[in-house]
C-alpha positions in Angstrom: 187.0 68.5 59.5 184.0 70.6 58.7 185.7 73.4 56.8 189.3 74.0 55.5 188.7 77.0 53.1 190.3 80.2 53.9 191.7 83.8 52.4 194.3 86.0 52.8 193.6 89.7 54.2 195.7 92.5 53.6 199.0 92.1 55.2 200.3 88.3 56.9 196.5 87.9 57.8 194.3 84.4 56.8 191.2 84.0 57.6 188.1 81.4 57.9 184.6 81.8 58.2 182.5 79.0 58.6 179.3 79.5 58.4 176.7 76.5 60.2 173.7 77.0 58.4 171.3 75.2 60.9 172.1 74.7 64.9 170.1 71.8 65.8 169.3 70.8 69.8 172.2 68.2 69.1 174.9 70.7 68.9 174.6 71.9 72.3 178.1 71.8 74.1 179.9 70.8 70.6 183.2 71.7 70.6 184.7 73.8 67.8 187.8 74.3 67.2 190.2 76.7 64.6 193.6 75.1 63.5 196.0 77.0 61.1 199.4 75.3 60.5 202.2 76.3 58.2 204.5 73.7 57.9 205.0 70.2 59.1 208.2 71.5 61.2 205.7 73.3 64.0 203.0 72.3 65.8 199.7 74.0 64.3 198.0 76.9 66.2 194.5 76.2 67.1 191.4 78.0 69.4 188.2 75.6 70.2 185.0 76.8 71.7 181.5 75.2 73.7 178.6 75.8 71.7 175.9 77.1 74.4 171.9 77.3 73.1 169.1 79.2 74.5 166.7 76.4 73.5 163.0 76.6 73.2 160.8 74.1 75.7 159.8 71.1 74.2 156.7 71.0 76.4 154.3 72.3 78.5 151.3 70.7 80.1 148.4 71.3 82.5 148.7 68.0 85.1 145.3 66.2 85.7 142.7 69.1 85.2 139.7 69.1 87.3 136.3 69.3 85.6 133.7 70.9 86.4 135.2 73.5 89.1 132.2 74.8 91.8 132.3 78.3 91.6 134.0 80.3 94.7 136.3 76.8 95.9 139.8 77.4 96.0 141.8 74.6 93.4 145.2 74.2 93.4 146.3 73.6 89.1 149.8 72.3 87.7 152.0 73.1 85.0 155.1 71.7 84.1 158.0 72.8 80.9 160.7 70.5 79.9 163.6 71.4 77.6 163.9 75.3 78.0 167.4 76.1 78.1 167.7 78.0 80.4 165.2 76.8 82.2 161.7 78.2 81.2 159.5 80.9 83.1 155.9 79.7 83.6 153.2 82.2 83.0 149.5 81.7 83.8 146.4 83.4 81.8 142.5 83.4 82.7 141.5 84.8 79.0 144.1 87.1 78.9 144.5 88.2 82.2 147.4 87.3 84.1 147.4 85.0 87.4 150.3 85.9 90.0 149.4 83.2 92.4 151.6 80.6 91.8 154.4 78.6 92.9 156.7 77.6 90.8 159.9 74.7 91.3 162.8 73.8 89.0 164.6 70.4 89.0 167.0 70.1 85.9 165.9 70.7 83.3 162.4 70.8 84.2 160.0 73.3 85.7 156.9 73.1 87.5 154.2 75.8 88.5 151.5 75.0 91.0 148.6 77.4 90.5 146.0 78.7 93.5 142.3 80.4 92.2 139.4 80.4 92.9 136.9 80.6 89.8 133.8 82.3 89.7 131.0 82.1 87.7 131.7 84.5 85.1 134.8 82.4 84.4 133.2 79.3 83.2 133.7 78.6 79.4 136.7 80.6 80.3 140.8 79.2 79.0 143.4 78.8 81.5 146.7 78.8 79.9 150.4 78.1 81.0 152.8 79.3 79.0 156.7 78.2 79.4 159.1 80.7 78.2 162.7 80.7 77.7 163.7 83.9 79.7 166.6 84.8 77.4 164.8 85.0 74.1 161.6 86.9 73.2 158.8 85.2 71.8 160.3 82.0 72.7 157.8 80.0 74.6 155.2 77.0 74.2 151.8 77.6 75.6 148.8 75.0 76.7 144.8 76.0 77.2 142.3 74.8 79.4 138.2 75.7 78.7 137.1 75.3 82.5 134.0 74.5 83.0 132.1 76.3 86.5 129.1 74.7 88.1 127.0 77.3 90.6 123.9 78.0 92.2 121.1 80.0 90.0 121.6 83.7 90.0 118.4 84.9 90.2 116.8 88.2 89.5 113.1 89.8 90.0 112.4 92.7 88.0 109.2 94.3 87.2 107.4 94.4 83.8 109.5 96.7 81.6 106.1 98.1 80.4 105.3 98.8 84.0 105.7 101.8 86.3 105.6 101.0 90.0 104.7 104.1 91.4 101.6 103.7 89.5 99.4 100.5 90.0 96.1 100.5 90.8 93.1 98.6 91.5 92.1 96.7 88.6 95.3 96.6 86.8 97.5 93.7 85.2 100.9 93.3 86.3 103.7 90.9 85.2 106.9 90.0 86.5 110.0 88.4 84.9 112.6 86.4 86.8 116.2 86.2 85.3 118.3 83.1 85.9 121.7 82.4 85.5 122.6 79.0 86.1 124.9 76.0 85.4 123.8 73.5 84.8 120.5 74.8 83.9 117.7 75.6 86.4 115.2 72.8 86.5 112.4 74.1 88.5 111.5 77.8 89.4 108.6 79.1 92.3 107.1 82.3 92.7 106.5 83.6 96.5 103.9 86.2 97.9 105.0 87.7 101.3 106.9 84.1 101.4 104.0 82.2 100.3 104.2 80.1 97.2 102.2 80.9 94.6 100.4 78.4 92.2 99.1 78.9 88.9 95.1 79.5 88.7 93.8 80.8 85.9 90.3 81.3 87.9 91.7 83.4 90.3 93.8 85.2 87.8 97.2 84.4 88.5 98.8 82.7 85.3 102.5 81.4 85.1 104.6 81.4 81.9 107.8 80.0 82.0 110.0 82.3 83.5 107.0 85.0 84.0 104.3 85.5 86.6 101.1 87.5 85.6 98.4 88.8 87.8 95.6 89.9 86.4 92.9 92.9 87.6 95.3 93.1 90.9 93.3 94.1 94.3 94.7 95.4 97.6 95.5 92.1 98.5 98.3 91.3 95.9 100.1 94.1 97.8 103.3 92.7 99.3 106.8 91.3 98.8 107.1 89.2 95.4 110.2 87.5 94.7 111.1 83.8 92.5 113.5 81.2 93.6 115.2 78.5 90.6 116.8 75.5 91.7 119.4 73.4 90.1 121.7 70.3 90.9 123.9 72.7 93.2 121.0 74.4 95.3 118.2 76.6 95.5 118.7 80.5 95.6 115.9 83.3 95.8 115.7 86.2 94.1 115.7 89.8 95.9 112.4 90.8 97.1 110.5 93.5 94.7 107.5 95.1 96.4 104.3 95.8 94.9 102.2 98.8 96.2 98.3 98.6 94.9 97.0 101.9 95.7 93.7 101.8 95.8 89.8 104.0 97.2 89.3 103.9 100.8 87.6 100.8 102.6 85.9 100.1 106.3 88.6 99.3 108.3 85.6 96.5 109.7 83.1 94.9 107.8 80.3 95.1 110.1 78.3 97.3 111.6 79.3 99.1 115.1 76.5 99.5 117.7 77.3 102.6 119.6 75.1 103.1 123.0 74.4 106.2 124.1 72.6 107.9 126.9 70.3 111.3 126.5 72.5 114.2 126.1 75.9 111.8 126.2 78.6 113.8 124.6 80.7 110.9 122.1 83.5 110.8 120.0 82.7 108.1 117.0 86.0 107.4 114.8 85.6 106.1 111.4 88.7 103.8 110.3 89.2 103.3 107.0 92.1 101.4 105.1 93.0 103.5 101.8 96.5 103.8 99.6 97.6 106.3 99.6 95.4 107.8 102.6 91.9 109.5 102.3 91.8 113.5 101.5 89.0 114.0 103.2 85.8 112.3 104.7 81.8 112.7 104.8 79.4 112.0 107.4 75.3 111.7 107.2 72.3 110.4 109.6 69.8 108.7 109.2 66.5 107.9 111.0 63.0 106.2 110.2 62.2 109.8 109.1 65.2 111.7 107.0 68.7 112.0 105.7 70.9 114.6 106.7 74.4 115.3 106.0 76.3 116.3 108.7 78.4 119.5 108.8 82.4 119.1 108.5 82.8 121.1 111.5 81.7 118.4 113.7 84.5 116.4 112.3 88.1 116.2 112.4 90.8 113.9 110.0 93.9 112.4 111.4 95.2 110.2 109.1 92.5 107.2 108.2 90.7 108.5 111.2 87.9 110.9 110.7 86.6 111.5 114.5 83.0 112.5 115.3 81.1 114.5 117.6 78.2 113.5 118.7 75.5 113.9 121.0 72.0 112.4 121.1 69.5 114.5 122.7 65.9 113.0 121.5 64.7 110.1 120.1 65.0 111.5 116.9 68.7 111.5 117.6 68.9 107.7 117.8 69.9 106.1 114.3 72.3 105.1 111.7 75.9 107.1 111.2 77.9 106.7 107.8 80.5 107.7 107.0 82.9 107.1 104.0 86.4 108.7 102.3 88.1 109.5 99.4 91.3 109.4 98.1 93.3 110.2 94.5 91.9 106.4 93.5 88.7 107.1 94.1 85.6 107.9 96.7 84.9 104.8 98.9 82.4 102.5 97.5 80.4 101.3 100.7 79.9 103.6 103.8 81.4 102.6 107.3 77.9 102.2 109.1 77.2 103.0 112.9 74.0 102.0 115.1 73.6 104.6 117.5 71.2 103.2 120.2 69.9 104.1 123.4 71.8 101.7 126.2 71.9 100.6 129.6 73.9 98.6 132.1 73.1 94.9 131.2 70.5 93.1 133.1 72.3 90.4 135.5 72.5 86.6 134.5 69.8 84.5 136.1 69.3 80.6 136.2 73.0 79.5 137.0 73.9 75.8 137.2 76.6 73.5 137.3 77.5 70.8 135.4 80.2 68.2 134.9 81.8 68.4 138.2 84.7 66.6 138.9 87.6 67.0 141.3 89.8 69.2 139.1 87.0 71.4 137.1 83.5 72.1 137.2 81.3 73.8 134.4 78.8 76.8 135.1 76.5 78.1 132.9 73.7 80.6 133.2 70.9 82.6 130.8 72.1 86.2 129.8 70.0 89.1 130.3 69.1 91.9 128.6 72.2 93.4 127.5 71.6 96.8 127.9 71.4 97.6 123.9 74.9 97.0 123.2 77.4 94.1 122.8 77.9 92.0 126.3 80.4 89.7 127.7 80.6 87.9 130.5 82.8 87.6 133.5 83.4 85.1 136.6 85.0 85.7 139.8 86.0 82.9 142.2 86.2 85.4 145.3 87.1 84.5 149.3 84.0 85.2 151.3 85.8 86.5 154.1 88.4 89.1 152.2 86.5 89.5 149.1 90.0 88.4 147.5 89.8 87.4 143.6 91.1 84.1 143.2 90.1 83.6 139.8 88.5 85.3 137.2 87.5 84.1 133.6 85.9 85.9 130.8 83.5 84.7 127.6 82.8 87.2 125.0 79.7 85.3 123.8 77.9 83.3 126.3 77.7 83.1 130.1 79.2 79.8 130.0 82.9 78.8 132.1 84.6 75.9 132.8 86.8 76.7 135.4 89.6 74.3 135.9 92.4 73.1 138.7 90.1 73.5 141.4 92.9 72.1 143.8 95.0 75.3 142.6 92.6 78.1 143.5 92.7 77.0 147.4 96.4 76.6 147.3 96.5 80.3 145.7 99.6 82.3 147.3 100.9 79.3 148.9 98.6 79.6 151.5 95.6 77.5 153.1 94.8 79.5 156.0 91.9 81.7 154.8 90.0 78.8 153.2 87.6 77.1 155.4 83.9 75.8 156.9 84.0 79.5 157.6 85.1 81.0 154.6 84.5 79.0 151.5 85.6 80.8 148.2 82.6 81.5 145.8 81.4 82.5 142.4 80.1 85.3 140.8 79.2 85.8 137.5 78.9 90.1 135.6 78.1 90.8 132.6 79.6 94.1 131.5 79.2 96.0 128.1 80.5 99.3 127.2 78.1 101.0 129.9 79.6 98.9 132.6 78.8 95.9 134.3 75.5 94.1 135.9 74.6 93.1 139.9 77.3 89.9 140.1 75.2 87.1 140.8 76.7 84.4 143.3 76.5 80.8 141.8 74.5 79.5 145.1 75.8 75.9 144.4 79.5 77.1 144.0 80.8 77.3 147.5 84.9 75.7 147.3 86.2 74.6 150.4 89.8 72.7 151.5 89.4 69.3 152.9 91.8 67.5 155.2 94.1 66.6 152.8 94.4 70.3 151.4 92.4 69.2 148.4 89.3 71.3 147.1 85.6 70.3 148.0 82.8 71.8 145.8 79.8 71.7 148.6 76.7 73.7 148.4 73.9 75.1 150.6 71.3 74.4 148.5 68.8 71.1 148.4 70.3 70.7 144.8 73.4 69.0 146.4 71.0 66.4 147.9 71.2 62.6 146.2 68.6 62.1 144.0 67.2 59.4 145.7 67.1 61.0 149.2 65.8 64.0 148.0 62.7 61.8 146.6 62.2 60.4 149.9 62.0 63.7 151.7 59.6 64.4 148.7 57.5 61.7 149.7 57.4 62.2 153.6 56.5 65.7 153.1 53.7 65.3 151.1 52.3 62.5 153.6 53.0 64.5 156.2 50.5 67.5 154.4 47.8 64.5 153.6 47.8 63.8 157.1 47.6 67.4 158.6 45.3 68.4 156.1 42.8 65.1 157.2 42.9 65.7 160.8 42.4 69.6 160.5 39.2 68.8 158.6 38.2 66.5 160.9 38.7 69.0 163.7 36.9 72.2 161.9 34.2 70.2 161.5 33.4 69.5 165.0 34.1 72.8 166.1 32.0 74.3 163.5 28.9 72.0 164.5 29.4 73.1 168.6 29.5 76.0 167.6 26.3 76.3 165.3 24.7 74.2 168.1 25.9 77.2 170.8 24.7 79.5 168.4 21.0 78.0 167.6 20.9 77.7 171.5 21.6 81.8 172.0 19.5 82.4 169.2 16.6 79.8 170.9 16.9 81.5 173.8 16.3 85.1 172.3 13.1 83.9 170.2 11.8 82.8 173.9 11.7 86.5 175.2 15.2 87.4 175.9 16.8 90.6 174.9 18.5 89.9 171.4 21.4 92.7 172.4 21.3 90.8 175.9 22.3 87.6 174.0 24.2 88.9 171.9 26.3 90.4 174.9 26.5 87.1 176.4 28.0 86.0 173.7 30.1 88.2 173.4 31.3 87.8 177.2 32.3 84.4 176.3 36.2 84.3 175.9 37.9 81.8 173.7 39.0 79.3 176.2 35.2 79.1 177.3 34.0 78.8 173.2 36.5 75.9 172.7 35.6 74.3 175.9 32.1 74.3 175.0 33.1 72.8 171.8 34.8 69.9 173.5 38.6 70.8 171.8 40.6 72.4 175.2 43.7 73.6 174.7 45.7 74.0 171.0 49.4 73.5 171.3 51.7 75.2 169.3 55.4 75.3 170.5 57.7 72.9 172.8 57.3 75.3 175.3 53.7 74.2 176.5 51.5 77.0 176.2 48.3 77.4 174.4 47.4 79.9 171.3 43.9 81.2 171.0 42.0 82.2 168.2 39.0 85.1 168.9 35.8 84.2 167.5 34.2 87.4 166.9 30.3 87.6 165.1 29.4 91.0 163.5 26.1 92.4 165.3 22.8 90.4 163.8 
């Protein structure tokens, strides 16, 4: 009995109110029940009831959290209520934005939530939260946080100095950069790149780094390009986006030396002037100069396209012959050294001359020569392994500063095509050697010792025509034999002159004798005279001198002039 007070209403009517001044969880499904009774002789009157709660949950919890999460992975997160009657509704927050994704599973009186995300890295330091609420009654819930912690790559950003305007470096300047990183955990090393190119810190060549700052002091044309920084970290490197730096700065020679230009008398040319400049040259100026004066040369004889000033030009005396320069100007400033440009009077080059060869062996074989003049302008030098027969190029190689080749796979050039049939005793392949400057090219000169032939087995034979080809050795015999062969012939010719010029003297006293005795000197002389050869030599006791194989005998006059 809980209560047993009541009243009496207007009319047969008693009533009871009891009044249960705290419902605990216990009383769920009590039983209550209202007797009234008025006399032992009856059976009282009664009414029970169930006592039903909406009951808040007595808990809510995250299941085995995860820590750290990797930014952009998909996790899979649990939640589970107990005690909600009826059973709770589970509610997830990232901050205070809701998450639909979930699942969620009741079994009595418990419910469980399964959550899918995937974090990012502006949620880390971020609280997940379940809540468990009993659907029935608002505001009656229990709720659980999680700070999440999110590991990621550097986020990494280039910007230019904020004091800085791009549009307007020059020459000479300072520039700085800053790169921005976001990271977690926290970067631990950072590069700088140049066109891809890491960059180091040197103080000498004016390129200082500062932590997260790169400084480039009196820039040049040079430090033109694509800059960017790259930070690295325990879950990978990431590079910045590129930031390009523009230098502008006064024109400058396109080359660095001085072009020689060859011209002929009265040659009509066209001499462009290249220059590199940023942002390109406004306008150009020209001037010549000989041993003897300056002069600047008109603008009409000149024309600008681009970085390209073009001149006209034509030398017509000596005079004419001298040094072109030629320089531009931008909104930086007027070029600081003049493009220069020889203008000389040329030639064809002269040919190559004293070819050899050298370090022959069966798959290569080295020629080299002595240039010529080269004609007053730049030369370079060409060989041609030619067929004798067809005049067919087998092989050509070129050296731009010597006439020097080393011409290789010997065995390949006869086997060029496929073929064997034009290479031969008959028609070797040969060498010759050009060289050719802007004029054209010399008189080819065939390497005499160069002649490539095909053996039996197909395989290439350098032979020559020359005496050069002959062994050492044996060519020192023949040496030898030659020169005792001369010894000889030159002993027994002496021998022989001698004789003949004492019968002759003797023949001559005689005639001469015979004319102091009374004869006639023009009759002696006329005898003489009337002598033939054959007679002369007779006398002289020598007959006949051979000649040729054939047998016959050559004469020589002897003829006196008239005493």
């Amino acid at each position: 009995l809980v209560d047993e007070q009541y009243e009496h209403n207007s009319g047969d009517v008693i009533e009871n109110r009891l009044l249960w001044s705290a419902i605990q969880r216990s009383d769920l499904n009590s039983i209550f029940t209202c007797q009234a009774t008025n006399t032992l002789l009856v059976e009282p009157k009664e009414s029970s009831f169930v006592l039903d709660l909406h009951l808040k949950p007595l808990s809510v919890k995250i299941m085995n959290p995860q820590t750290p999460l990797v930014a952009d992975r998909r996790y899979e997160i649990s939640c589970e209520s107990v005690g909600s009657r009826p059973n709770a509704i589970i509610t997830w927050y990232k901050g205070k934005r809701q998450l639909r994704r979930a699942k969620e599973e009741i079994l009595n009186n418990t419910t469980r939530s399964e959550l899918s995300f995937v974090p990012t890295t502006e949620d880390d330091g971020k609280l997940i939260t379940c809540r468990a609420e009993n659907p029935n009654v608002t505001g009656l819930f229990l709720e659980t946080s999680w700070k999440i912690e999110v590991v990621y790559p550097p986020i990494v950003s280039l910007r230019l100095g904020s004091t800085l305007s791009a549009d307007d470096i020059k020459e000479g300047d300072d520039v700085y950069f800053e790169c921005h990183v976001q990271a977690n955990p926290p970067w631990r090393k950072l590069h700088w790149l140049h066109d891809g190119v890491m960059i180091t810190h040197n103080a000498t060549a004016r390129v200082i780094r500062s932590n997260q700052s790169l400084v480039l002091q009196k820039v040049t044309r040079n430090s033109s390009g694509n800059y960017s920084c790259s930070a690295i970290n325990a879950e990978g490197e990431t590079v910045s986006n590129q930031l390009a730096l523009r230098v502008k700065y006064a024109p400058v020679c396109a080359t660095d030396r001085i072009i020689i230009v060859g011209a002929f008398r009265s040659e009509s040319l066209q001499i462009p002037c290249e220059v590199h400049a940023d942002p390109p040259p406004r306008q150009f100026n020209w001037k010549f100069n000989n041993s003897g004066e300056t002069l600047k040369i008109g603008k009409e004889r000149y024309v600008k396209n681009g970085s390209v000033s073009l001149l006209n030009y034509m030398p017509v005396s000596d005079q004419d012959y001298g040094t072109l320069t030629c320089w531009g100007q931008n909104e930086v400033g007027t070029q600081d050294w003049p493009c220069f440009f020889q203008v000389v009077l040329a030639g064809l080059p002269s040919a190559v001359k004293n070819c050899s060869i050298n370090n022959q062996t069966q798959h290569s074989v080295e020629v080299q020569c002595l240039p010529g003049y080269d004609g007053g302008l730049p030369q370079i030098f060409i060989l041609e392994v030619i067929s004798s027969r067809t005049g067919r190029v087998r092989y050509n190689v070129t050296n731009p500063d010597e006439p020097y080749f080393l011409v290789e796979s010997l065995e390949n050039l006869i086997h060029y095509g496929g073929a064997y049939d034009d290479i031969g005793d008959d028609n070797p392949l040969k060498a010759i050697i050009y060289a050719v400057n802007q004029k054209g090219r010399s008189q080819g000169i065939v390497v005499k010792d160069f002649y490539l032939e095909s053996s039996v087995e197909n395989r290439a034979v350098l032979t020559s025509n020359s005496l050069d080809s002959i062994s050492p050795i044996l060519f020192g015999v023949l040496l030898t034999l030659l020169v005792l062969c001369f010894v000889i012939f030159v002993r027994v010719y002496y021998i022989k002159a001698t004789a003949t010029s004492t019968t002759i003297t003797n023949v001559s006293n005689d005639l001469v004798s015979n004319s102091k005795q009374g004869n006639n000197k023009q009759d002696s002389l006329a005898k003489f005279e009337s002598l033939t050869a054959r007679e002369v030599m007779a006398q002289a006791g020598h007959g006949c001198v051979q000649k040729n194989t054939g047998g016959g005998c050559l004469y020589e006059e002897l003829r006196f002039a008239s005493m």
